[in-house]
C-alpha positions as CSV (number, residue, x, y, z in Angstrom):
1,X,97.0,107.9,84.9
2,X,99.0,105.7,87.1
3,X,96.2,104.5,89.4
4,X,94.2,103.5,85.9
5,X,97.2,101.4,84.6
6,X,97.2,99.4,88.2
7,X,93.7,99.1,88.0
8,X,93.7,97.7,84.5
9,X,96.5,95.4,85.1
10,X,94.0,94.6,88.4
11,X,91.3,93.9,86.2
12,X,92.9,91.3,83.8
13,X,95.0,89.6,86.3
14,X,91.5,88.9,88.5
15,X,89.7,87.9,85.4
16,X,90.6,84.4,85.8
17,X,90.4,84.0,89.4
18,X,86.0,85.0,89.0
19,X,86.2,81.8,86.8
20,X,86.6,79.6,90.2
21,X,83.8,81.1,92.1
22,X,80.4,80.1,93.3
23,X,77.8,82.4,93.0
24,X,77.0,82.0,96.6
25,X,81.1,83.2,97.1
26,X,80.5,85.9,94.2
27,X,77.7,87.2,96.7
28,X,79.7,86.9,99.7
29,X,82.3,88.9,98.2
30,X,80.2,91.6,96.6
31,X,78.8,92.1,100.2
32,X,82.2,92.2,101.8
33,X,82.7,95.8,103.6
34,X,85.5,97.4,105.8
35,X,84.5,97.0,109.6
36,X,83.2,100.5,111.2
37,X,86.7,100.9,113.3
38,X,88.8,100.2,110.1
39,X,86.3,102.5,108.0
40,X,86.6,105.3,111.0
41,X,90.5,104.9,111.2
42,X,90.5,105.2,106.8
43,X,88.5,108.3,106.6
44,X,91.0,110.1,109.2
45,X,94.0,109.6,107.3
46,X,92.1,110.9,103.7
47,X,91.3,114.1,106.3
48,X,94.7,114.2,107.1
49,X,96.1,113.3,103.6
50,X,93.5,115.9,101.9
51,X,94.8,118.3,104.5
52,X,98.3,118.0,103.8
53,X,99.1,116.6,107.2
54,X,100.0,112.7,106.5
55,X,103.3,111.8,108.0
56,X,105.2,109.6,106.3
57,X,104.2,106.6,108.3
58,X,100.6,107.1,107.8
59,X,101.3,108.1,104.1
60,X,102.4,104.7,103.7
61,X,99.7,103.4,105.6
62,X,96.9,105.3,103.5
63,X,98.9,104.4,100.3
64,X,98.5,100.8,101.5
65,X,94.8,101.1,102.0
66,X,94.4,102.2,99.0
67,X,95.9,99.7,96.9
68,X,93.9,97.2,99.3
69,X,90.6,99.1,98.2
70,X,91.2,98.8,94.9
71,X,91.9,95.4,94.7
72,X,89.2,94.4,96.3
73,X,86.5,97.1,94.7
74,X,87.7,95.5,90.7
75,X,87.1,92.0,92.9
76,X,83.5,92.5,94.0
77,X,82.8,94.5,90.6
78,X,84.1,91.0,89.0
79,X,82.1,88.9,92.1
80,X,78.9,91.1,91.1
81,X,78.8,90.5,87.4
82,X,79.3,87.0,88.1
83,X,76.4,87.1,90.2
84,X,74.0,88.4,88.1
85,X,75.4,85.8,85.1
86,X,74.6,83.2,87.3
87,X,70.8,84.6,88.5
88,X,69.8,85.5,84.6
């Protein structure tokens, strides 16, 4: 229920930043993907954190991930409707 409310307040508070881009940058961004080390590094901690096993450093680090993830999933959603807009 939480993560929802973030990622609706997400949502309306990027709605006006897809206003001020390109739809060469709305492509750009809807391409954009975590680097294989970074993506290698993530999926450890959600074995550990699925596992029960996080410590509190690397729950903090996962939670941070996380948040990261979403804000830039609700971006590249945004980027991607933008994008097709702009090639219709």
């Amino acid at each position: 229920m939480i993560e929802s409310v973030h990622t609706d307040v997400l949502d309306r508070v990027l709605d006006p930043f897809t206003h001020c881009l390109t739809p060469e940058v709305a492509r750009r961004i809807a391409d954009l993907r975590a680097d294989a080390e970074m993506q290698a590094h993530v999926d450890e901690l959600a074995s550990k954190a699925n596992e029960g096993r996080l410590s509190e450093r690397e729950r903090a680090e996962y939670d941070t991930y996380r948040s990261a993830f979403r804000f830039v999933t609700i971006l590249q959603a945004k980027a991607r409707s933008l994008f097709k807009q702009a090639s219709a």
